[in-house]
N, C-alpha and C positions, 0 to 999 in steps of 0.2 A: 504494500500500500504506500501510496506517497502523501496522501494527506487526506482529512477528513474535515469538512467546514462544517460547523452546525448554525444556523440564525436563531438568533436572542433577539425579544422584543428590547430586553433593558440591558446593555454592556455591563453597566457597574456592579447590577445581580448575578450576572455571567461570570464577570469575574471572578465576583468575591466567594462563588459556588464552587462553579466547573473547574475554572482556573484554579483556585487553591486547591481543588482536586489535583488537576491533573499537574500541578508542582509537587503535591506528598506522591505523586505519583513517578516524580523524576523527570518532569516536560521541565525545558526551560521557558518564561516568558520571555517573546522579543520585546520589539518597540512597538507599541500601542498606537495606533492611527486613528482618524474621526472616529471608524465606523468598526474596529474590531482590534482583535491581538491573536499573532498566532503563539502556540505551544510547540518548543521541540521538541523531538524525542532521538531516538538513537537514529533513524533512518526516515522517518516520516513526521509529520508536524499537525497539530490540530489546528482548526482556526474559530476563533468567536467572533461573531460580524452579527450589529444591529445595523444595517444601509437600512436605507428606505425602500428597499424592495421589499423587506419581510413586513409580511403580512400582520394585521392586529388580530389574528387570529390565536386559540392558545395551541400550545405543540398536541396531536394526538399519536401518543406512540402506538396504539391503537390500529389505527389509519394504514393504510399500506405504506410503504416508506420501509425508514429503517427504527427496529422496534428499540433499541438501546445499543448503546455501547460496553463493550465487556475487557476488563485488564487483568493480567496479572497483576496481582498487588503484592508479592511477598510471601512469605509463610503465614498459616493460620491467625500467630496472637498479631501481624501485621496489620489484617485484616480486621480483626476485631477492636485493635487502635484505629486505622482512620475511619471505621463505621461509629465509633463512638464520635470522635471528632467530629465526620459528618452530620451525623445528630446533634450538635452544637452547635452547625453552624446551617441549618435548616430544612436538612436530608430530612429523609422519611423511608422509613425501613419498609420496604416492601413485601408482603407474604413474611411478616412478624410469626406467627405461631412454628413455622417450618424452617425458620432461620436457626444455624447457619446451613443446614442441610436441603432446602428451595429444589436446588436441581439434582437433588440423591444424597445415599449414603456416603458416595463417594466424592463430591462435588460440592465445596467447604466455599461460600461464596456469601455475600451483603449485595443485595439487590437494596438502589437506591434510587430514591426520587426527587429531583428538586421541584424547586417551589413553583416551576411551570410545566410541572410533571417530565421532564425528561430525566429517563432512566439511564441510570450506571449503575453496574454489574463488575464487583473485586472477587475475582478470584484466586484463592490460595494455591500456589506454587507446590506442585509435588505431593498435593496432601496426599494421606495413607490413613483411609478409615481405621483400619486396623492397626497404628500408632497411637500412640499418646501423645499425641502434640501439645493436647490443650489439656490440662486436669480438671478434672470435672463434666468436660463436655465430651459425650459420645455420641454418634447417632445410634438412634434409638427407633422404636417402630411409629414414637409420638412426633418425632420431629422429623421423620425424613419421610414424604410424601409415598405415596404410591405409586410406580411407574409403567 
């Protein structure tokens, strides 16, 4: 991939969201222009752009398009630091009762939402159901959905 642009109604929200995401995430921010800033990463770059072509419509990830974006975020207790963080700074845990197990026993991940519902997805690095990464937390038949 060489880059992904998403459009924001409001930049300053974008930023203060996505952007400090995708920095705990290891993106560098460039230089911020009117209308957006892009994110680098090792090989590809993100970009946030409120122009005036984006619509006053709100985001439906819903909608055909593209339903979220999804990262490696690091090992499990990584993951469960920036989803705390993101819950501080105005995420929304998605599919809460099935967290962190959402997409399996095997698939240790924080589905998140900001405040204009667009969804990001951290995914734990190498997890091993059957390790003990985390104390205390297993998947279980309560928390890991039915597939």
């Amino acid at each position: 991939m060489h880059h992904v642009e998403i459009w924001v109604r409001d930049l300053a929200d974008a930023r203060a969201t996505l952007g400090w995401l995708f920095e705990e995430l290891g993106y560098v921010a460039g230089e911020p222009w009117a209308c957006g800033v892009s994110y680098r990463g090792t090989d590809e770059y993100i970009v946030l752009e409120a122009g005036p072509d984006v619509l006053a419509e709100p985001h439906r990830r819903r909608a055909p398009g593209v339903n979220h974006l999804a990262f490696v975020a690091g090992d499990a207790i990584r993951v469960d630091e920036l989803t705390t963080l993101a819950l501080d700074r105005g995420f929304k845990l998605l599919f809460a009762k099935d967290h962190p197990f959402a997409g399996g026993p095997d698939h240790y991940a924080a589905y998140l939402e900001d405040a204009t519902r667009f969804e990001i997805e951290l995914v734990a690095d190498g997890f091993d159901s059957a390790a003990e990464l985390i104390p205390g937390v297993e998947p279980t038949a309560e928390n890991c959905p039915a597939t």
